[in-house]
PyMOL Python script that loads the backbone (N, CA, C, O; Angstrom):
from pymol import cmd

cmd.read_pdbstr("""\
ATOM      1  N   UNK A   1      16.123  14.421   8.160  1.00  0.00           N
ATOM      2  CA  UNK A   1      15.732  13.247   8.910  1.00  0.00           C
ATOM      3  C   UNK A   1      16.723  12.117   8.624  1.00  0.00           C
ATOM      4  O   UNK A   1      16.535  11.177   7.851  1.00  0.00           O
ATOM      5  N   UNK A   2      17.724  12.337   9.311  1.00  0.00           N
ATOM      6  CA  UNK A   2      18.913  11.058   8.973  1.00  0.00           C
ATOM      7  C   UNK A   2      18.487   9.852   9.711  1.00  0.00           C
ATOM      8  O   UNK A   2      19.142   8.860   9.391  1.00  0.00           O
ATOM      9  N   UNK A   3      17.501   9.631  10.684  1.00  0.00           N
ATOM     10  CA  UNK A   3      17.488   8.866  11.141  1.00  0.00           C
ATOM     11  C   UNK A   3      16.071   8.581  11.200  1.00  0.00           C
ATOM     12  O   UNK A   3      15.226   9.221  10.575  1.00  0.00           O
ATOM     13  N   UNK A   4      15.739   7.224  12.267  1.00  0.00           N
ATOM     14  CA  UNK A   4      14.249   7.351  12.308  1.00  0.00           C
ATOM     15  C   UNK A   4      13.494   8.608  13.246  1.00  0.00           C
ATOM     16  O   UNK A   4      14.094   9.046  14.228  1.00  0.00           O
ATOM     17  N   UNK A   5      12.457   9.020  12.952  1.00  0.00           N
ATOM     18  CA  UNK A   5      11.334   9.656  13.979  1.00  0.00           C
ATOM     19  C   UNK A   5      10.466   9.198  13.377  1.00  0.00           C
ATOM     20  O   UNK A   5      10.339   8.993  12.170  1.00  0.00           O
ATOM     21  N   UNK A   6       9.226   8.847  14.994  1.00  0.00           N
ATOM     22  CA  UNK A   6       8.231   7.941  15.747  1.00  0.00           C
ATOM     23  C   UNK A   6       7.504   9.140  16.146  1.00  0.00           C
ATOM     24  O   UNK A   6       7.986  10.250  16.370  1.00  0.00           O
ATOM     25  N   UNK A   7       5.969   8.686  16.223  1.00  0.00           N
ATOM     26  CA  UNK A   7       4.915   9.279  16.935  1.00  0.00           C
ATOM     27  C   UNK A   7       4.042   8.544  17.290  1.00  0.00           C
ATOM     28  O   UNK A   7       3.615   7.749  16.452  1.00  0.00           O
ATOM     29  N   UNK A   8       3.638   8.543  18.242  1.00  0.00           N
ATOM     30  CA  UNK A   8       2.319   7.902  18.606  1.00  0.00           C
ATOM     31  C   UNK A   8       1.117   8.733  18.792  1.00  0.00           C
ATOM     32  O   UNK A   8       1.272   9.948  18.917  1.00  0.00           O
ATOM     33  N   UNK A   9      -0.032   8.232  18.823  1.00  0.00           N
ATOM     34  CA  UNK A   9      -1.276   8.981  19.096  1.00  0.00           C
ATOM     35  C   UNK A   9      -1.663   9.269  20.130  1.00  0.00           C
ATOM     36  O   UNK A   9      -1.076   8.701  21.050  1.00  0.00           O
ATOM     37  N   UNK A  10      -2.802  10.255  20.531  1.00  0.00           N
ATOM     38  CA  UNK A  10      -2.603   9.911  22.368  1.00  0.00           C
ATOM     39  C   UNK A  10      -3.188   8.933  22.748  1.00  0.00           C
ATOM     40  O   UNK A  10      -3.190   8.841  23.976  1.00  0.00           O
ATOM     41  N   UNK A  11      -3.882   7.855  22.034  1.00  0.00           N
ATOM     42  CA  UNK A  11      -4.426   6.714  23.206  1.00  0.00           C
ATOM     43  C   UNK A  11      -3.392   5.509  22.818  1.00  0.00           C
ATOM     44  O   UNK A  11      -3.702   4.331  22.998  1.00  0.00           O
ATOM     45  N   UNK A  12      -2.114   5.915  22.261  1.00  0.00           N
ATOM     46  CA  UNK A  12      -1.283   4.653  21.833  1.00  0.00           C
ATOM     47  C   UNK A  12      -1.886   3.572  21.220  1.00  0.00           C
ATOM     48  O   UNK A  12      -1.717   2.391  21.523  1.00  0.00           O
ATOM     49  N   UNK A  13      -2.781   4.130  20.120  1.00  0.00           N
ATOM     50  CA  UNK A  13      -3.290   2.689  19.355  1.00  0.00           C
ATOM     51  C   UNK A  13      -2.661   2.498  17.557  1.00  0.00           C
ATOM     52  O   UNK A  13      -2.932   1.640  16.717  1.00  0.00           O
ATOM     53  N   UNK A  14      -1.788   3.652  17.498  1.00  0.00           N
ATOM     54  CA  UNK A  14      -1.118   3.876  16.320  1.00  0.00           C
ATOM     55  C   UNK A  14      -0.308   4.587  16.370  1.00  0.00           C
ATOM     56  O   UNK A  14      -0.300   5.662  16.970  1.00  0.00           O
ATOM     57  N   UNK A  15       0.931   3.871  15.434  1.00  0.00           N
ATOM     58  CA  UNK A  15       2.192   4.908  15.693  1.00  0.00           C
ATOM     59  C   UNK A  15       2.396   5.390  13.844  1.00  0.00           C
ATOM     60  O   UNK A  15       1.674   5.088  12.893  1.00  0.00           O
ATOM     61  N   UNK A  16       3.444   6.081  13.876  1.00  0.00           N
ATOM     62  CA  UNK A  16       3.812   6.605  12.291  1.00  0.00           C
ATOM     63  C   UNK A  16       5.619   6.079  12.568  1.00  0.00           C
ATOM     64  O   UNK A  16       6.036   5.861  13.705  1.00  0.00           O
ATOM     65  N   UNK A  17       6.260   5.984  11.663  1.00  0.00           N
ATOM     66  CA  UNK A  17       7.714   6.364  11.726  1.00  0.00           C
ATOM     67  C   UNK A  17       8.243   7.080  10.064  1.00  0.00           C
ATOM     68  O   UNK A  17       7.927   6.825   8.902  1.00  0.00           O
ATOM     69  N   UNK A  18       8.951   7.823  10.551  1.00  0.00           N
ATOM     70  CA  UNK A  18       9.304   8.650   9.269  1.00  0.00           C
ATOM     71  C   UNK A  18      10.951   8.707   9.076  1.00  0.00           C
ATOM     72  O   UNK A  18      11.810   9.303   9.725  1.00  0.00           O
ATOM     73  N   UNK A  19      11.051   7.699   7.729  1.00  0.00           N
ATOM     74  CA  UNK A  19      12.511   7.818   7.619  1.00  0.00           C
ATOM     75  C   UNK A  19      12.515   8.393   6.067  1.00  0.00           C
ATOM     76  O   UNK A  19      11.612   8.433   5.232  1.00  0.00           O
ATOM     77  N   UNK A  20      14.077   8.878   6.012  1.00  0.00           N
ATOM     78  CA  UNK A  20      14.473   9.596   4.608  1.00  0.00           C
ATOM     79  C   UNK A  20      14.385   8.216   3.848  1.00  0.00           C
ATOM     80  O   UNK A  20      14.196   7.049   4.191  1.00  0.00           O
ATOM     81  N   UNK A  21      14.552   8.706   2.970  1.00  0.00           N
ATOM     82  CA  UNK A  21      14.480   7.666   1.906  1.00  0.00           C
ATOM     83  C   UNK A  21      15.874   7.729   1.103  1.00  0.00           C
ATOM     84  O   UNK A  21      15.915   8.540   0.178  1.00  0.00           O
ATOM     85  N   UNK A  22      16.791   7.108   1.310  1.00  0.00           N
ATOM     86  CA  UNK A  22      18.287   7.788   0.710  1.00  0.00           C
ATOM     87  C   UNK A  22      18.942   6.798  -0.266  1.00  0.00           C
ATOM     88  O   UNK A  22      20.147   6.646  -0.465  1.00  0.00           O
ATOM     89  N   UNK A  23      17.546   5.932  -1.033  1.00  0.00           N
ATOM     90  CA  UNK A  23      17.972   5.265  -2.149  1.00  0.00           C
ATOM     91  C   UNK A  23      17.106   6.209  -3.519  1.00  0.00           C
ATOM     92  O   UNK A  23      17.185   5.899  -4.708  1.00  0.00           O
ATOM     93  N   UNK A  24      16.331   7.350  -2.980  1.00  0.00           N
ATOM     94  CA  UNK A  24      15.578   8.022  -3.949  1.00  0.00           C
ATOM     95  C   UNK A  24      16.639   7.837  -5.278  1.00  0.00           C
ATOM     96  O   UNK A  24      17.865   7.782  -5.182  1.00  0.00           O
ATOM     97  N   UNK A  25      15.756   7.747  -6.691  1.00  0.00           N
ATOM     98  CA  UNK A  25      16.833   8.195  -7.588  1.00  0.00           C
ATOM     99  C   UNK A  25      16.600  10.238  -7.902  1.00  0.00           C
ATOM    100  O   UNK A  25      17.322  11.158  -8.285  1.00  0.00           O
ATOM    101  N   UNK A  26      15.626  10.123  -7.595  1.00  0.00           N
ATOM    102  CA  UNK A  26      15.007  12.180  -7.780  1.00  0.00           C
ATOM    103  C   UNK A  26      16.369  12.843  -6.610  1.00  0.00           C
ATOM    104  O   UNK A  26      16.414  12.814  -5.380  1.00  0.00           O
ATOM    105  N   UNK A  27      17.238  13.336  -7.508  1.00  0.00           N
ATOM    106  CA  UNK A  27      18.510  14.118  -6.672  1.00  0.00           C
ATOM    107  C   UNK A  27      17.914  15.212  -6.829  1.00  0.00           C
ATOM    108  O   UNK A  27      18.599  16.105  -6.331  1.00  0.00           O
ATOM    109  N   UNK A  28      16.994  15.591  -7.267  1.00  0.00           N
ATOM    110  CA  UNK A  28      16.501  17.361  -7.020  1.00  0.00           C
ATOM    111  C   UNK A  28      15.957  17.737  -5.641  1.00  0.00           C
ATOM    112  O   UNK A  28      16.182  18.750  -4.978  1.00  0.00           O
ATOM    113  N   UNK A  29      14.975  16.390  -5.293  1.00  0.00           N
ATOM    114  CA  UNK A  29      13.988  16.265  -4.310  1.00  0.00           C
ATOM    115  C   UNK A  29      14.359  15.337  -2.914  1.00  0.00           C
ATOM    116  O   UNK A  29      15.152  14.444  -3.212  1.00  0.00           O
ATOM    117  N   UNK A  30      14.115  15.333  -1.980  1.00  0.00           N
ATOM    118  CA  UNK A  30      14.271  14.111  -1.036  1.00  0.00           C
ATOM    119  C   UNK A  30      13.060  13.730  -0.831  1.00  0.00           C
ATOM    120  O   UNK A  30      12.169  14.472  -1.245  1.00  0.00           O
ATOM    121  N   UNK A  31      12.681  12.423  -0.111  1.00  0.00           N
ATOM    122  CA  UNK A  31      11.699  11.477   0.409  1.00  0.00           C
ATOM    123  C   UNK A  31      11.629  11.289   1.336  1.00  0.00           C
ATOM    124  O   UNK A  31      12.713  11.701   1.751  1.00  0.00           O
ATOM    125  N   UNK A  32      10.956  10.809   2.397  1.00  0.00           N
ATOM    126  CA  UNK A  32      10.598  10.684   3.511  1.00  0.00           C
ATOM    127  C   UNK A  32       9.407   9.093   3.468  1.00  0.00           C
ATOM    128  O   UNK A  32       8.205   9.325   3.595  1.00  0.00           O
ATOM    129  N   UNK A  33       9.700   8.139   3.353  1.00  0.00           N
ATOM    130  CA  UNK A  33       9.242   7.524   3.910  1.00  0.00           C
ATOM    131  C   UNK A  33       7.929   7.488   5.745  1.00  0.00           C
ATOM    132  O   UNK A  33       8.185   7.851   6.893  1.00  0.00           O
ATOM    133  N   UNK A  34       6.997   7.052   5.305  1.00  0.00           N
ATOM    134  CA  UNK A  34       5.887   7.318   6.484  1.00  0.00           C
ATOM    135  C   UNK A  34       5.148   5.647   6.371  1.00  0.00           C
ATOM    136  O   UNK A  34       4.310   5.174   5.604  1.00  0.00           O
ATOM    137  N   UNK A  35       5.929   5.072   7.541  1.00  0.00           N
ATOM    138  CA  UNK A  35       5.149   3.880   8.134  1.00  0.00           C
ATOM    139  C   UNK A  35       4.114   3.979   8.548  1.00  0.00           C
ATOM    140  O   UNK A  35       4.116   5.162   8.886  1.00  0.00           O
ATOM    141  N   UNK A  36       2.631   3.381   8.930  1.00  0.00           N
ATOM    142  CA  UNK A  36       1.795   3.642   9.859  1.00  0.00           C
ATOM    143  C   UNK A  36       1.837   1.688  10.446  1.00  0.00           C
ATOM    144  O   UNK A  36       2.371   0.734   9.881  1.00  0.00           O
ATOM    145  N   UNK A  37       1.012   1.738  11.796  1.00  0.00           N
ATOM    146  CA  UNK A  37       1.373   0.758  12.566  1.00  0.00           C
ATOM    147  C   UNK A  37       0.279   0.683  13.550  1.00  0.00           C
ATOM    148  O   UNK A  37       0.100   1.513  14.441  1.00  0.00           O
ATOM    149  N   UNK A  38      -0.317  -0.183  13.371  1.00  0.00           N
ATOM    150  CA  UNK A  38      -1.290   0.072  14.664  1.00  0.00           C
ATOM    151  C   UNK A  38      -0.624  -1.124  16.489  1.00  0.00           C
ATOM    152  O   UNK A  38       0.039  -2.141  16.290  1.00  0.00           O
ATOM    153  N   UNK A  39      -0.787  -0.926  17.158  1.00  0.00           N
ATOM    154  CA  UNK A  39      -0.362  -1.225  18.619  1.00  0.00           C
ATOM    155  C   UNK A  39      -1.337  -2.689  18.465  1.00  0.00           C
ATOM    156  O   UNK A  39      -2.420  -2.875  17.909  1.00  0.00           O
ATOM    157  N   UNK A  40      -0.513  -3.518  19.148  1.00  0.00           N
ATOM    158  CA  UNK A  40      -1.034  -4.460  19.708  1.00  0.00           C
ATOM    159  C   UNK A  40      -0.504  -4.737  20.948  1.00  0.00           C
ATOM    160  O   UNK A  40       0.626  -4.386  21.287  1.00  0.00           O
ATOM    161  N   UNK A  41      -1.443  -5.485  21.791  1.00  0.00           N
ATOM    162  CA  UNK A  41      -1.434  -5.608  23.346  1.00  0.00           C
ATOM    163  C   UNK A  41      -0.813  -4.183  23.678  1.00  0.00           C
ATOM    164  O   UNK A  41      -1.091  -3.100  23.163  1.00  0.00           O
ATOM    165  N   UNK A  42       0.257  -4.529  24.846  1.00  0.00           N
ATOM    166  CA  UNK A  42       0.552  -3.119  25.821  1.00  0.00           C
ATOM    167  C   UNK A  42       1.658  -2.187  25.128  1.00  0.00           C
ATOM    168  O   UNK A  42       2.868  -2.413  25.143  1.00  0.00           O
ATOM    169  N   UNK A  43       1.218  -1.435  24.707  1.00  0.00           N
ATOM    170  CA  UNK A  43       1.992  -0.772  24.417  1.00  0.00           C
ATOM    171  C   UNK A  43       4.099  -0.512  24.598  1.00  0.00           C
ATOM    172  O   UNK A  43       4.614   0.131  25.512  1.00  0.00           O
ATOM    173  N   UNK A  44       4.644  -1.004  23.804  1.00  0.00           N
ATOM    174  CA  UNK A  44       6.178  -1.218  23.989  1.00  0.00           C
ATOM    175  C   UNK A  44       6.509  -2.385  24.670  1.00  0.00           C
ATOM    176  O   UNK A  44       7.653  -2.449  25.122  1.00  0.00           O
ATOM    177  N   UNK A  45       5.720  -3.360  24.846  1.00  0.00           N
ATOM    178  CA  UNK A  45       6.039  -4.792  25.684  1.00  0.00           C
ATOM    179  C   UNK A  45       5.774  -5.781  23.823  1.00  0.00           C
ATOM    180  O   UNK A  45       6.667  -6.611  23.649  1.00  0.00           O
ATOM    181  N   UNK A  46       5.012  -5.727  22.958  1.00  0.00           N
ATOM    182  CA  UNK A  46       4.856  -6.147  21.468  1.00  0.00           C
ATOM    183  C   UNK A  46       4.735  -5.454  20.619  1.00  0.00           C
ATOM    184  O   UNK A  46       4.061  -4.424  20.589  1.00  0.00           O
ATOM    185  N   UNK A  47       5.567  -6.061  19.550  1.00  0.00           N
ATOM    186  CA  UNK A  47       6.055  -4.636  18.265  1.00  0.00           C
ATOM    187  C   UNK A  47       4.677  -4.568  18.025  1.00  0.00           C
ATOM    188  O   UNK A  47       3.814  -5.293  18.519  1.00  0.00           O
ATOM    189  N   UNK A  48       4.520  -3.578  17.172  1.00  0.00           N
ATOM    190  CA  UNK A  48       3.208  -3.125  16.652  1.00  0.00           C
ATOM    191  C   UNK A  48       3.007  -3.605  15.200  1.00  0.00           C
ATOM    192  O   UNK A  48       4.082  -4.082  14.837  1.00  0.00           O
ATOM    193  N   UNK A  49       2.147  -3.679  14.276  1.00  0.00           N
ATOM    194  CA  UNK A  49       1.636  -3.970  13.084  1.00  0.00           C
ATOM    195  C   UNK A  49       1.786  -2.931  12.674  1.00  0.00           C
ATOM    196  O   UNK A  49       1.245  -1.919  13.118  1.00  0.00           O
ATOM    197  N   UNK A  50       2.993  -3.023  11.212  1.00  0.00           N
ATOM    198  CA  UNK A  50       2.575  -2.333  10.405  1.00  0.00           C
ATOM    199  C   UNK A  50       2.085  -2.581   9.119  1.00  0.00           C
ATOM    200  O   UNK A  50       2.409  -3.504   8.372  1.00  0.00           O
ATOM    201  N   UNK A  51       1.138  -1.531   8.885  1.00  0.00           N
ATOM    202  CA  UNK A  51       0.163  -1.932   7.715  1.00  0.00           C
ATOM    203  C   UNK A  51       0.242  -0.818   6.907  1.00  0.00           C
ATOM    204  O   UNK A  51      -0.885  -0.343   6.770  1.00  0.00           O
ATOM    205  N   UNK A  52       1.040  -0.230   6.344  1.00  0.00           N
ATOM    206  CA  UNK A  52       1.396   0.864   5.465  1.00  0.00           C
ATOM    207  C   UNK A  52       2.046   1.683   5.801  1.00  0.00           C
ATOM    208  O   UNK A  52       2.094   2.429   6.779  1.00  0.00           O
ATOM    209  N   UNK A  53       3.041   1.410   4.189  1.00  0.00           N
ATOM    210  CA  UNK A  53       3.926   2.373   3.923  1.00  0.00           C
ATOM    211  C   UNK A  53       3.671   3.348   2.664  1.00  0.00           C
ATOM    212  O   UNK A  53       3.318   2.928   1.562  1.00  0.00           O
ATOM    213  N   UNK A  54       3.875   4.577   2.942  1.00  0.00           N
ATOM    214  CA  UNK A  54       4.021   5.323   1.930  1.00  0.00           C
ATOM    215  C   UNK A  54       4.949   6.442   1.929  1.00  0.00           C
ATOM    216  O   UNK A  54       5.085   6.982   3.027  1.00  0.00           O
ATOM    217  N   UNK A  55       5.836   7.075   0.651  1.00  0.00           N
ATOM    218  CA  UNK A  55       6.504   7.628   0.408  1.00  0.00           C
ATOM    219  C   UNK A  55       5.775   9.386  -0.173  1.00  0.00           C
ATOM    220  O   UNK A  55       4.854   9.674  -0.937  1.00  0.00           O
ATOM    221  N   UNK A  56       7.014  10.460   0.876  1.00  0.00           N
ATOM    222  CA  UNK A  56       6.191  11.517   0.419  1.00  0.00           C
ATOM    223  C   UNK A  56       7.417  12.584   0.167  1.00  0.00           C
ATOM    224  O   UNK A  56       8.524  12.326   0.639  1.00  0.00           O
ATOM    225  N   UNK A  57       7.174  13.911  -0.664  1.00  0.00           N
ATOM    226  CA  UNK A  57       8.219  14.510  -0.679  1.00  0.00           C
ATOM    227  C   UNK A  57       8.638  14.951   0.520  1.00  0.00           C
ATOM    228  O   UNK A  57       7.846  14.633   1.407  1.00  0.00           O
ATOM    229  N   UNK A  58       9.882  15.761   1.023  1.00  0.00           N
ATOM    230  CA  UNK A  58      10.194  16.073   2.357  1.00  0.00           C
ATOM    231  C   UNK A  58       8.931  17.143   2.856  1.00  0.00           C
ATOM    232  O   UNK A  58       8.470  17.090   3.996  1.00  0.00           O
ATOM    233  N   UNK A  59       8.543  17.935   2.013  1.00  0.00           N
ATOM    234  CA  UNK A  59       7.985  19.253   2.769  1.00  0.00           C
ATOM    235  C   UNK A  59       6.695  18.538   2.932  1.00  0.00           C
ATOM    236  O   UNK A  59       6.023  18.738   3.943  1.00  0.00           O
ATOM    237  N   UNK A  60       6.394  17.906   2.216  1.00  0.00           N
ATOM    238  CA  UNK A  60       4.711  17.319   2.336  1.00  0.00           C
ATOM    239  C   UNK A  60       5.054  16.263   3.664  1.00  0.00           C
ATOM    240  O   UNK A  60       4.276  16.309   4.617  1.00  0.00           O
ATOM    241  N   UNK A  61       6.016  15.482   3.707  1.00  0.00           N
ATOM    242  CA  UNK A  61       6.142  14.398   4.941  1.00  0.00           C
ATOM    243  C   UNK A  61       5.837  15.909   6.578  1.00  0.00           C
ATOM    244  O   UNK A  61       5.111  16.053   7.561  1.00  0.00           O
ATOM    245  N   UNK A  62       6.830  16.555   5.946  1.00  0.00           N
ATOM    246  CA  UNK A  62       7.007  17.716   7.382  1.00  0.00           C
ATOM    247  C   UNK A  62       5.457  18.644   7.862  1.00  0.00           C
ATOM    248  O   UNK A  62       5.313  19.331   8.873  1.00  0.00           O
ATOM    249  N   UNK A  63       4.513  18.398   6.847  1.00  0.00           N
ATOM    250  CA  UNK A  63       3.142  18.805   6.844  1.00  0.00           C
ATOM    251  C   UNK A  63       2.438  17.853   7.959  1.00  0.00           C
ATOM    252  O   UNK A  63       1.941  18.131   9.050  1.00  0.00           O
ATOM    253  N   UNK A  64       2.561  16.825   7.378  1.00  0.00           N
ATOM    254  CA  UNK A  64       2.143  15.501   8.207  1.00  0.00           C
ATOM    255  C   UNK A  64       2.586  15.359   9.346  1.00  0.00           C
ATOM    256  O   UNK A  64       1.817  14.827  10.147  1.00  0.00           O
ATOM    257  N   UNK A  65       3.910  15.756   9.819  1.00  0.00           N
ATOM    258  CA  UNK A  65       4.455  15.312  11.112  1.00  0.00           C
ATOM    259  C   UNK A  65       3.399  16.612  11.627  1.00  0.00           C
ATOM    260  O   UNK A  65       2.486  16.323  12.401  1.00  0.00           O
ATOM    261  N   UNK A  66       3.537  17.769  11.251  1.00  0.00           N
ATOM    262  CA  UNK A  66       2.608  19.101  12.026  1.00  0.00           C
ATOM    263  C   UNK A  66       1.528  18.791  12.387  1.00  0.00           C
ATOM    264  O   UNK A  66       1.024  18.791  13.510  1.00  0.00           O
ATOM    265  N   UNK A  67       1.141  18.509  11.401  1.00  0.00           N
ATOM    266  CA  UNK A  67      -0.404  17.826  11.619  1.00  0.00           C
ATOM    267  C   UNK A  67      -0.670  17.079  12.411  1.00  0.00           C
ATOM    268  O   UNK A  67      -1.388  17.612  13.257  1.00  0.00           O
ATOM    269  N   UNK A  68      -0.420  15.809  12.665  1.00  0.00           N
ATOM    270  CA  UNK A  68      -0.057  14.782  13.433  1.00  0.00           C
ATOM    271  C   UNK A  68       0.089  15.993  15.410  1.00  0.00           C
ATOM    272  O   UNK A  68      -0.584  16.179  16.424  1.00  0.00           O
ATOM    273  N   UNK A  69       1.354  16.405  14.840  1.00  0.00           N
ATOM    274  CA  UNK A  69       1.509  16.959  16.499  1.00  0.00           C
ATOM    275  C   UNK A  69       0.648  18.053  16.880  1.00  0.00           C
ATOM    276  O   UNK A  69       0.902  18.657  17.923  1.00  0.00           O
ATOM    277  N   UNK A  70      -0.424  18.411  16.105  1.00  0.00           N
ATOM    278  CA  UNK A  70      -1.383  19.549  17.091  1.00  0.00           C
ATOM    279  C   UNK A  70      -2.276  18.734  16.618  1.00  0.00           C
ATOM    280  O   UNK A  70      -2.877  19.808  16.626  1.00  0.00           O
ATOM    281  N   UNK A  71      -2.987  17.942  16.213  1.00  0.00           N
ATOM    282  CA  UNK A  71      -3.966  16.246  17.013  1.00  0.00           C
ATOM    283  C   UNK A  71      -3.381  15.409  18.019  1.00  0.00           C
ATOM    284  O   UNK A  71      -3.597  14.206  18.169  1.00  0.00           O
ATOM    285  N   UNK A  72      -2.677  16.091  18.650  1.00  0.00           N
ATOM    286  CA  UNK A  72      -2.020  15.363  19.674  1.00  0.00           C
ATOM    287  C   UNK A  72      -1.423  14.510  20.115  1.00  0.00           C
ATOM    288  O   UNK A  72      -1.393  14.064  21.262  1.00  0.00           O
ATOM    289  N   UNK A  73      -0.578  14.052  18.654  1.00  0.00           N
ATOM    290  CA  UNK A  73       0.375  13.032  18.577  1.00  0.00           C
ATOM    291  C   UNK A  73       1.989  13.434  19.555  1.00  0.00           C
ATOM    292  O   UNK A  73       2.593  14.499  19.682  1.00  0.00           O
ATOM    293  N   UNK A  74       2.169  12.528  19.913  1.00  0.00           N
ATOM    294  CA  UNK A  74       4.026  12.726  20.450  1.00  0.00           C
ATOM    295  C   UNK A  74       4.815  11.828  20.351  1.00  0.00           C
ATOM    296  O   UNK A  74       4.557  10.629  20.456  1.00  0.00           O
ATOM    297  N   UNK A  75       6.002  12.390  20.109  1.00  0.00           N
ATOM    298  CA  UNK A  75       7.242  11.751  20.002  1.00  0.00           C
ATOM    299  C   UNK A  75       7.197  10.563  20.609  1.00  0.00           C
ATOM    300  O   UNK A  75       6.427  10.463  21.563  1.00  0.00           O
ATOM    301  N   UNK A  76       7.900   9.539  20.257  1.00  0.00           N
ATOM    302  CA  UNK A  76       8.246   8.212  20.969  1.00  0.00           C
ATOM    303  C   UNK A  76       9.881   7.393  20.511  1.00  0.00           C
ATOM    304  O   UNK A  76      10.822   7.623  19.753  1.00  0.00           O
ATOM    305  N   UNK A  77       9.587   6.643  21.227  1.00  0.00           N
ATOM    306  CA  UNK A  77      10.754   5.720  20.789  1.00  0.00           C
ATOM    307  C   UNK A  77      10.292   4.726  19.372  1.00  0.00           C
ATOM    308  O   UNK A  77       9.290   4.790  18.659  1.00  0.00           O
ATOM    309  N   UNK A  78      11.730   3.625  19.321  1.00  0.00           N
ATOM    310  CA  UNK A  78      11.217   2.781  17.942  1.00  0.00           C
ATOM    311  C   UNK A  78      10.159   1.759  18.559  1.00  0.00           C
ATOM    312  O   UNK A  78      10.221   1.493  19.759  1.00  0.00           O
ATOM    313  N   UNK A  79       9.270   1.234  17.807  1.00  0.00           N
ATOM    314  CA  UNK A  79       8.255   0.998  18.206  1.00  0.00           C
ATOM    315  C   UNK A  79       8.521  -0.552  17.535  1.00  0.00           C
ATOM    316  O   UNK A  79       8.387  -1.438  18.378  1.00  0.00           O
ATOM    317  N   UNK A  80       8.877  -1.037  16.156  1.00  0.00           N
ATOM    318  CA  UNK A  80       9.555  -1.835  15.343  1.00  0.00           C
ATOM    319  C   UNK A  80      10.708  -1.506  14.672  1.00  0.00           C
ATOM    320  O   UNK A  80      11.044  -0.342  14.453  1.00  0.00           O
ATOM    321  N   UNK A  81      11.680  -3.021  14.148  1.00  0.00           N
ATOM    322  CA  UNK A  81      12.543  -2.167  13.917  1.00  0.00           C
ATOM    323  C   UNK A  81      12.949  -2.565  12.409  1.00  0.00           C
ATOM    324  O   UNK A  81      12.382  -3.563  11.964  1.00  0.00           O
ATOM    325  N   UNK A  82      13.793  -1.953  11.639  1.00  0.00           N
ATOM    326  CA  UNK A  82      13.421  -2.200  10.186  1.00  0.00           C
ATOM    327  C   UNK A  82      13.523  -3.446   9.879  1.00  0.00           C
ATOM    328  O   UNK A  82      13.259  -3.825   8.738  1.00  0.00           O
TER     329      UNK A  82
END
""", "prot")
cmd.dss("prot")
cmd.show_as("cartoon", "prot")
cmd.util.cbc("prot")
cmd.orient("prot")
């Protein structure tokens, strides 16, 4: 994940963004950073709120994105930006 990836939910009332984390000091392991954000007003016309961040190992972040996409989350654009 060199870059950002975004999901939204299907009624667009919360998004996730998942970036690496490439100040980790753990060189064994990588990180993945996981924003959550809830939508305000119309969706992509005002950034969204985010209200937590948390840091996860890569395979556990890549659990979450799965998860996320068969509850019927999808891909999106940046939603905020760092």
């Amino acid at each position: 994940m060199a870059t950002d990836n975004w999901l939204v939910n299907s009624n667009r009332s919360e998004v996730r963004r998942f970036t690496e984390n490439r100040a980790s000091e753990d060189h064994l392991n990588k990180y993945v950073f996981v924003d959550s954000g809830k939508i305000v007003g119309v969706f992509g016309k005002e950034p969204s709120l985010l209200h937590r961040k948390k840091q996860f190992k890569l395979e556990e972040a890549r659990e979450i994105w799965k998860r996320l996409i068969l509850q019927g989350w999808r891909r999106t654009d940046e939603v905020w930006s760092k």
